[in-house]
C-alpha positions as CSV (number, residue, x, y, z in Angstrom):
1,X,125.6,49.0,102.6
2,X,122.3,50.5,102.0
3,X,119.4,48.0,101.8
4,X,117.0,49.7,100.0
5,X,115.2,53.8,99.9
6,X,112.6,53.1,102.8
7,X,110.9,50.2,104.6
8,X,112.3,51.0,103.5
9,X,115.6,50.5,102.0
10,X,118.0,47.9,103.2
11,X,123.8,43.6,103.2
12,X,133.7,34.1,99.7
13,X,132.6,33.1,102.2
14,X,135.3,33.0,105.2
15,X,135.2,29.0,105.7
16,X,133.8,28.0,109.4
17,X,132.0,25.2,110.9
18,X,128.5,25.6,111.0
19,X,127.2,25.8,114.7
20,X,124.9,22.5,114.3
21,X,123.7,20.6,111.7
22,X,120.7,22.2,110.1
23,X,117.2,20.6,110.7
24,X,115.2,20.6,107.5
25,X,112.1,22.4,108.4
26,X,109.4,24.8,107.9
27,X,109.3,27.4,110.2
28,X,105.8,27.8,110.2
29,X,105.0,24.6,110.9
30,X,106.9,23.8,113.9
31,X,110.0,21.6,114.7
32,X,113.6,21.5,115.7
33,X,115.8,23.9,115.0
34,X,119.6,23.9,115.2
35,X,120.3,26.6,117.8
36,X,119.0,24.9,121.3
37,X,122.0,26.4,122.9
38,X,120.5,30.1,122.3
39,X,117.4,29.1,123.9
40,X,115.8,28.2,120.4
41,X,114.9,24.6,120.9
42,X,112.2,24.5,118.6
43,X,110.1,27.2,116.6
44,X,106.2,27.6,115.6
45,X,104.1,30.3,113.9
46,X,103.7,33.6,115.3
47,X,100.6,33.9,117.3
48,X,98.7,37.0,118.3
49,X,101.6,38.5,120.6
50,X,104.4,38.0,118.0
51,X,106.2,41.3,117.2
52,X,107.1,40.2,113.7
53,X,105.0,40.8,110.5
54,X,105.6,39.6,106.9
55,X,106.7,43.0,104.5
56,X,105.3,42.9,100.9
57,X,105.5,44.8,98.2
58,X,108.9,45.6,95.9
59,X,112.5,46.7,97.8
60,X,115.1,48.4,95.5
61,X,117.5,46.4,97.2
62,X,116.0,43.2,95.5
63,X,114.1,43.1,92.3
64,X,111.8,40.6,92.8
65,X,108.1,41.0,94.6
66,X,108.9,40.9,98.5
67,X,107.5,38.1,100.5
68,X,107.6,36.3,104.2
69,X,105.6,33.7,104.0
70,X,107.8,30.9,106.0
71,X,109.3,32.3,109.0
72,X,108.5,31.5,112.9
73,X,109.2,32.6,116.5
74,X,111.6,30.6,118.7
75,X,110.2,28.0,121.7
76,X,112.7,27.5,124.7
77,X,113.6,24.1,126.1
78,X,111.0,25.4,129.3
79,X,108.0,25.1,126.1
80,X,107.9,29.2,126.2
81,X,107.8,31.3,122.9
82,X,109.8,34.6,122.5
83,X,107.7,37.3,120.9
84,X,110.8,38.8,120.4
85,X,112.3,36.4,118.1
86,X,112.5,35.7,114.8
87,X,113.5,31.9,113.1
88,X,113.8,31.7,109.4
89,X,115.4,28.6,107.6
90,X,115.4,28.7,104.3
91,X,116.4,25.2,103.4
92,X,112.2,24.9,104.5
93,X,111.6,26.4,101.0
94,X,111.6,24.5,97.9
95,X,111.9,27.8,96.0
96,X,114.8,29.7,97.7
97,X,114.9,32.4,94.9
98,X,112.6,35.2,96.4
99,X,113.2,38.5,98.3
100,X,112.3,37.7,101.8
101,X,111.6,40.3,104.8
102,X,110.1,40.5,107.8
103,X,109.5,43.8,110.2
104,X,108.3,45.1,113.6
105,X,105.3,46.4,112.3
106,X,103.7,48.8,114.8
107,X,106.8,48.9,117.4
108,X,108.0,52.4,116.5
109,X,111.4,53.3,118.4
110,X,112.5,56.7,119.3
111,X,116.6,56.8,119.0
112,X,116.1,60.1,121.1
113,X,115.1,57.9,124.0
114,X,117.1,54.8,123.5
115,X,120.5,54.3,125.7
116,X,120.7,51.0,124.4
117,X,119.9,47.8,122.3
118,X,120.6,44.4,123.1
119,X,119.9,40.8,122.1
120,X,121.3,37.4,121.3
121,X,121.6,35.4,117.4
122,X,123.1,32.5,116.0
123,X,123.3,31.6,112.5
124,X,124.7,29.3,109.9
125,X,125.2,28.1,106.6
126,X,124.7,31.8,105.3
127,X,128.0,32.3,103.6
128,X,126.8,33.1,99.5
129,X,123.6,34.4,100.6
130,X,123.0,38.1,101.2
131,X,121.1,38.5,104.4
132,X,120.4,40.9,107.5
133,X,119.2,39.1,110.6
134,X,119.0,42.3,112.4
135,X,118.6,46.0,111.4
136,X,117.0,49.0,112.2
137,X,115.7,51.3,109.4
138,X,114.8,54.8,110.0
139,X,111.2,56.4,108.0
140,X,111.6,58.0,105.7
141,X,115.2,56.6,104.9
142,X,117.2,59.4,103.4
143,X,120.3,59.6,101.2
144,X,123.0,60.0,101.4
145,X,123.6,56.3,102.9
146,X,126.2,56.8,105.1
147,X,123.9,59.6,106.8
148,X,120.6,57.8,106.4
149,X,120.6,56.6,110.2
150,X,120.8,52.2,109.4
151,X,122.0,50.1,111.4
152,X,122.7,47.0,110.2
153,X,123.8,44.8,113.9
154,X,124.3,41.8,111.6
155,X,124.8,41.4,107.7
156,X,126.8,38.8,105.1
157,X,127.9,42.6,103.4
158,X,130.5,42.1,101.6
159,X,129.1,38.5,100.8
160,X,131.5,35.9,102.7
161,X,131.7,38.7,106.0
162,X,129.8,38.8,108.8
163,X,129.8,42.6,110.2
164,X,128.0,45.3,111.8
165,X,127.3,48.2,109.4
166,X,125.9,51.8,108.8
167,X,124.9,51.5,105.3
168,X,128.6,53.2,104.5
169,X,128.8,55.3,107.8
170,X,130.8,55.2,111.0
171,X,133.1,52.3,111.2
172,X,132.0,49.4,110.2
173,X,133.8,45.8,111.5
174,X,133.3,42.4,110.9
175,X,132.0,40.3,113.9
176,X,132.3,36.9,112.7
177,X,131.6,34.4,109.7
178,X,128.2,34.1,108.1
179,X,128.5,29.7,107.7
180,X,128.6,30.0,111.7
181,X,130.0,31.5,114.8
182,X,131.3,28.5,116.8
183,X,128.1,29.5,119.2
184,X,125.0,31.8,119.8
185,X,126.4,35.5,120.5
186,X,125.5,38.7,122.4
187,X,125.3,41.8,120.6
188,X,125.0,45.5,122.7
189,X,124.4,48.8,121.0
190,X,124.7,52.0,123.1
191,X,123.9,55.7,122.3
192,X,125.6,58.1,123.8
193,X,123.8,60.8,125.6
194,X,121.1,60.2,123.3
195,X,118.0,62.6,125.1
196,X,120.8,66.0,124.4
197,X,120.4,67.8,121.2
198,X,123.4,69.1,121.5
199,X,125.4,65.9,121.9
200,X,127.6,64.1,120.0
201,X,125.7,61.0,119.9
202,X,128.4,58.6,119.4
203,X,127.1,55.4,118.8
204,X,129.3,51.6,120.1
205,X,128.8,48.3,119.4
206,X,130.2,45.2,121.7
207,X,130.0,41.1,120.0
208,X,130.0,39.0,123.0
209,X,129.5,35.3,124.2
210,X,125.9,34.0,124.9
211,X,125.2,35.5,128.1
212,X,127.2,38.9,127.5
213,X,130.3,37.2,128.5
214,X,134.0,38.5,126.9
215,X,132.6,41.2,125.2
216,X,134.9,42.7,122.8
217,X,134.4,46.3,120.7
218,X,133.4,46.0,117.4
219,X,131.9,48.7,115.0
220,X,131.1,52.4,115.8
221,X,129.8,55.8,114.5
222,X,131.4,58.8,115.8
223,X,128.5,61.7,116.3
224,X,125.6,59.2,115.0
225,X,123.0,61.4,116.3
226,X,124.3,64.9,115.2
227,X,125.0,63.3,111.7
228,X,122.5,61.3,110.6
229,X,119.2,62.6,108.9
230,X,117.0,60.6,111.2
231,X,118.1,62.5,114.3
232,X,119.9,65.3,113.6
233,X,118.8,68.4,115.1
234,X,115.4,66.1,116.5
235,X,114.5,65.7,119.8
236,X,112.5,63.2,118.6
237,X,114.3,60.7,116.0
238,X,111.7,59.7,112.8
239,X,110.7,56.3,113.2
240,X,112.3,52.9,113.9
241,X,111.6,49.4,113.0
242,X,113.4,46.3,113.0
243,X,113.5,44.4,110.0
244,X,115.0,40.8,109.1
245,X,115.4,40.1,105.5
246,X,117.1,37.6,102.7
247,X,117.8,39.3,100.0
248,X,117.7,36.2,97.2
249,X,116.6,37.4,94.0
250,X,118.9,38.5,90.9
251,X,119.5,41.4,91.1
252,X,119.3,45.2,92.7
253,X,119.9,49.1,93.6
254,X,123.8,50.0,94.6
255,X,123.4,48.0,97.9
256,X,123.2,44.7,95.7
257,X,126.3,45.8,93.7
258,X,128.0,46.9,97.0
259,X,127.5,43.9,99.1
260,X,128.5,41.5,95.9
261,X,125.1,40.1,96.0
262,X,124.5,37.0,93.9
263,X,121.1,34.7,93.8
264,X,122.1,31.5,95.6
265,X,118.9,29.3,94.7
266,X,120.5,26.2,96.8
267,X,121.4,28.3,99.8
268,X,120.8,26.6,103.3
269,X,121.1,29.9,105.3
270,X,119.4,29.3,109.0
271,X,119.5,32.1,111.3
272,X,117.8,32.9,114.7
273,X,117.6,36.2,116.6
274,X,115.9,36.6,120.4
275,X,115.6,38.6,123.2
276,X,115.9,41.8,121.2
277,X,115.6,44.4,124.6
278,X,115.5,47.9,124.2
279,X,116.3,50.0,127.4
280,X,115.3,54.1,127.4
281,X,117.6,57.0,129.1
282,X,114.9,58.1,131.2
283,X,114.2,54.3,132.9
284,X,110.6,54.0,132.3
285,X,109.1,51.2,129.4
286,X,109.5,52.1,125.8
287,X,106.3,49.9,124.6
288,X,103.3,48.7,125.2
289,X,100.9,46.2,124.0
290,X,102.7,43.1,122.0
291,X,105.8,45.4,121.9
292,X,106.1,45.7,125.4
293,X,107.9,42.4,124.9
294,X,111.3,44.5,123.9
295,X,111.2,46.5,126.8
296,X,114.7,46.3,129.1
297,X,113.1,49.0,131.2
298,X,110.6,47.8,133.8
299,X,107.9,49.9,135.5
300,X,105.1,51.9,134.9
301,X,104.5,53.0,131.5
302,X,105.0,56.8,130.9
303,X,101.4,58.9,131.0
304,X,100.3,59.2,127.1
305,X,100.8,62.8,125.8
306,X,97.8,65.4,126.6
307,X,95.6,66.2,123.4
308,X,97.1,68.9,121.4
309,X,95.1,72.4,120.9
310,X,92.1,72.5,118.8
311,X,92.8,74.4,116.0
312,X,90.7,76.9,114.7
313,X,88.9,74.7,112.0
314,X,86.7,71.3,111.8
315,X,86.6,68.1,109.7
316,X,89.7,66.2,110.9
317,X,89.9,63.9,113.6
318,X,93.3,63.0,114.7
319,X,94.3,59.7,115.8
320,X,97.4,59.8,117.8
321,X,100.0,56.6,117.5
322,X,97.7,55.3,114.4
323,X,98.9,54.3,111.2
324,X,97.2,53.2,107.8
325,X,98.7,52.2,104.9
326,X,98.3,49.4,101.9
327,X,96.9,45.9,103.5
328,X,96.6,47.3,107.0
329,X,93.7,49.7,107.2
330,X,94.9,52.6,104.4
331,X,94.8,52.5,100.9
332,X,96.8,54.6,98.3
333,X,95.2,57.0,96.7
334,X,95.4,56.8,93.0
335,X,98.4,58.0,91.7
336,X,100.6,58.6,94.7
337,X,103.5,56.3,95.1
338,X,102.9,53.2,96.9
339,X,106.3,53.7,99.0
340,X,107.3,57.5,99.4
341,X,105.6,60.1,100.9
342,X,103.5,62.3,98.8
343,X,105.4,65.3,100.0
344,X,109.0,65.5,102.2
345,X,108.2,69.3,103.0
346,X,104.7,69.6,104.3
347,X,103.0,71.0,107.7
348,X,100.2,68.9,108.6
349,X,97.8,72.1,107.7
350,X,99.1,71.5,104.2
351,X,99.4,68.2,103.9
352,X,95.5,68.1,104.9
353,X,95.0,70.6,101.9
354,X,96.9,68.3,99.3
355,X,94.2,65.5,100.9
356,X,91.1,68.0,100.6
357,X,92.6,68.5,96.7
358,X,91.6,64.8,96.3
359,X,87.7,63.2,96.2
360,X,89.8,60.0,96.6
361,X,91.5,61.3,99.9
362,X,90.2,60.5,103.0
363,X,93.3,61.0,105.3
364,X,96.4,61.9,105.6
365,X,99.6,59.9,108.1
366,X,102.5,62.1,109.4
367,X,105.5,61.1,111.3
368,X,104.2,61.9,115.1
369,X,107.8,63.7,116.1
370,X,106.4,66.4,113.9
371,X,108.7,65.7,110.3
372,X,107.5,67.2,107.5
373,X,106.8,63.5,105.5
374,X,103.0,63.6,104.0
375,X,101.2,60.4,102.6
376,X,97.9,60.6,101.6
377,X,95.5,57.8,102.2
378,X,92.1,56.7,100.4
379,X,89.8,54.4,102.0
380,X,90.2,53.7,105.9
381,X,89.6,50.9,107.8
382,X,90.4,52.0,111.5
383,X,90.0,48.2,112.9
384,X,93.0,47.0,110.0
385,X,95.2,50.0,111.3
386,X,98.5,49.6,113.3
387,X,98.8,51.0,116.8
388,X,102.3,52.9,115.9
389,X,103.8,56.1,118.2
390,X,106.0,57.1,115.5
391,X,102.6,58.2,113.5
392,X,99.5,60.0,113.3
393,X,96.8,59.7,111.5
394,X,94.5,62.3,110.1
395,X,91.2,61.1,109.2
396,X,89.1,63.6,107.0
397,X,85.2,64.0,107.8
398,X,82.2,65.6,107.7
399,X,81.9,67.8,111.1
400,X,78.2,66.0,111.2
401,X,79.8,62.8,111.3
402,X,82.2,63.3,113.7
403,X,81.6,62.0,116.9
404,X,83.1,64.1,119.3
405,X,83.5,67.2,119.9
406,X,86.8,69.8,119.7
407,X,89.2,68.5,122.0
408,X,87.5,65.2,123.2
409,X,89.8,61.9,123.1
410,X,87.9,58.3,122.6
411,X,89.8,55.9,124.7
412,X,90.0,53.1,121.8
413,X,91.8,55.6,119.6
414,X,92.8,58.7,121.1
415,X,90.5,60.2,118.6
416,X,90.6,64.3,118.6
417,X,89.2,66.8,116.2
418,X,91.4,69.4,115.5
């Protein structure tokens, strides 16, 4: 089912032994957790080269302020941390009532260059509580669901079923029962010819055995890539992240009401995810920096982009693979909505015309594969920004100010006026 509009947007229980007894814990603070067999010994706080990052804000899927304030990254029996992963126990919290998410903030993924997804996840104790482990949420996030482009690898949608869905779409199966799956599993995604326009795109799914062992097909969406709004017609999908979410509150949008959502302020749900890989159709790295973490593809890193043209006027600097927005780097200028784009159908000459309509506008963040999304920004704090390929931003100055001239790139930010 749909989780939410953006992210944005966002899924009786079948009776089953949990797969170990859960370890009362914060996840912040360190510990034991109950999933040593999926390499999750113990967890800690994310340090400086964890991929995850704590969403805020509101989510129509849940209609309560969002917050992430207690989840932790997994430690192997060898004392190694997974930047990858993602541990969240909610039997830590004395308050369990709460929308909860978590996202890959700045790890942008291009479906157009993805052949396939994998990585391993255990959970229990999850059975009246509506959460999503795993999912991948295209931005913007479009309606109809069905053709919105989520992927929701695991989600208790309907409450009590475990499954893999598409917010609707494709074929959606269950993959096993959210109070526990007898044993960490192994989940593959794979995308058909994914680099051709003119493809089908059909994505597959396989739920496996820790260690991609007995693999059986599970749920799949004929054509995904012709269909779905985030692709279709794009050599370049819109942008990608991973998010993880509990969705605990009392109530929401037509996802709540579809998933038969309920608040479950005594739930004990415990669930692990690691070793999220992401291999590319063209065999070269995906990410770099802290997401270079997900790469399945090893090997040099593809050459960044040459600048684009000058065009034929002054006072914007573009900063390629940059974005700003509320609490990292970018306000929102007064009056534009804190979630959705400004404008769906604007060039970026345009959309830095709506900015120069603004005093309060002092730049402008587009999706980099060239969709026509718009959102203004207000004040900028470059060093709060997030590195992020699947945007650019436009920063709005003064041609005295500007310290380069047309065409030059800074190396910190790939800065050009254009």
């Amino acid at each position: 089912m749909a989780r939410t509009s953006q992210i944005l947007r966002m899924f009786g229980w079948a009776l089953g032994l949990a797969s170990a007894a859960v370890v009362p814990l914060n996840a912040t603070s360190g510990g034991e957790t109950p999933f040593s067999a999926l390499g999750c010994a113990t967890s800690r706080p994310g340090d400086g080269g964890w991929i995850w990052q704590a969403v805020s804000g509101t989510m129509p899927s849940c209609n309560m302020p969002v917050r992430g304030d207690f989840a932790g990254m997994c430690v192997g029996n060898d004392g190694q941390p997974d930047h990858t992963s993602i541990f969240v126990n909610a039997r830590s919290q004395q308050d369990r009532t709460g929308c909860f998410a978590w996202r890959t903030m700045g790890c942008s993924l291009d479906l157009r260059q993805v052949s396939r997804i994998e990585f391993d996840f255990d959970l229990t104790l999850c059975g009246g509580t509506w959460v999503a482990p795993l999912w991948l949420s295209p931005t913007p996030w479009e309606n109809p669901a069905q053709f919105s482009g989520e992927i929701d690898f695991v989600e208790n949608c309907p409450l009590g079923s475990l499954h893999t869905n598409f917010a609707t779409g494709g074929v959606q199966m269950p993959i096993g029962s959210p109070q526990g799956m007898g044993g960490p599993k192994h989940m593959i995604m794979k995308l058909e010819d994914s680099s051709n326009v003119e493809s089908p795109g059909t994505l597959t799914t396989q739920i496996c055995d820790f260690g991609g062992l007995n693999c059986k097909d599970s749920a799949y969406y004929p054509n995904f890539l012709s269909v779905v709004e985030s692709t279709k017609q794009k050599t370049q999908s819109d942008p990608y992240s991973f998010i993880s979410d509990i969705w605990n509150g009392h109530g929401g949008d037509s996802g709540w009401q579809g998933c038969h959502a309920q608040n479950n302020p005594g739930t004990e749900c415990t669930y692990a995810i690691r070793n999220i890989r992401v291999f590319t159709n063209h065999g070269l790295p995906m990410f770099a920096g802290a997401c270079a973490a997900m790469n399945g593809n090893y090997g040099p890193s593809p050459p960044p982009p040459p600048p684009p043209a000058p065009a034929p006027q002054y006072g914007w600097v573009k900063h390629a693979g940059i974005n700003c927005f509320e609490g990292h780097g970018g306000e929102v200028v007064p009056g534009d909505d804190p979630i959705r784009p400004f404008s769906k159908s604007m060039t970026v000459a345009q959309c830095e015309a709506a900015c120069d309509s603004s005093q309060s506008c002092l730049g402008i963040v587009l999706p980099s594969n060239g969709s026509p999304q718009c959102w203004r920004r207000g004040k900028l704090d470059l060093s709060k920004c997030v590195n992020d390929p699947g945007y650019d931003l436009y920063e709005r100055t003064k041609i005295a100010a500007a310290k380069h001239t047309a065409g030059q790139v800074s190396p910190s930010f790939n800065e050009v006026v254009v």
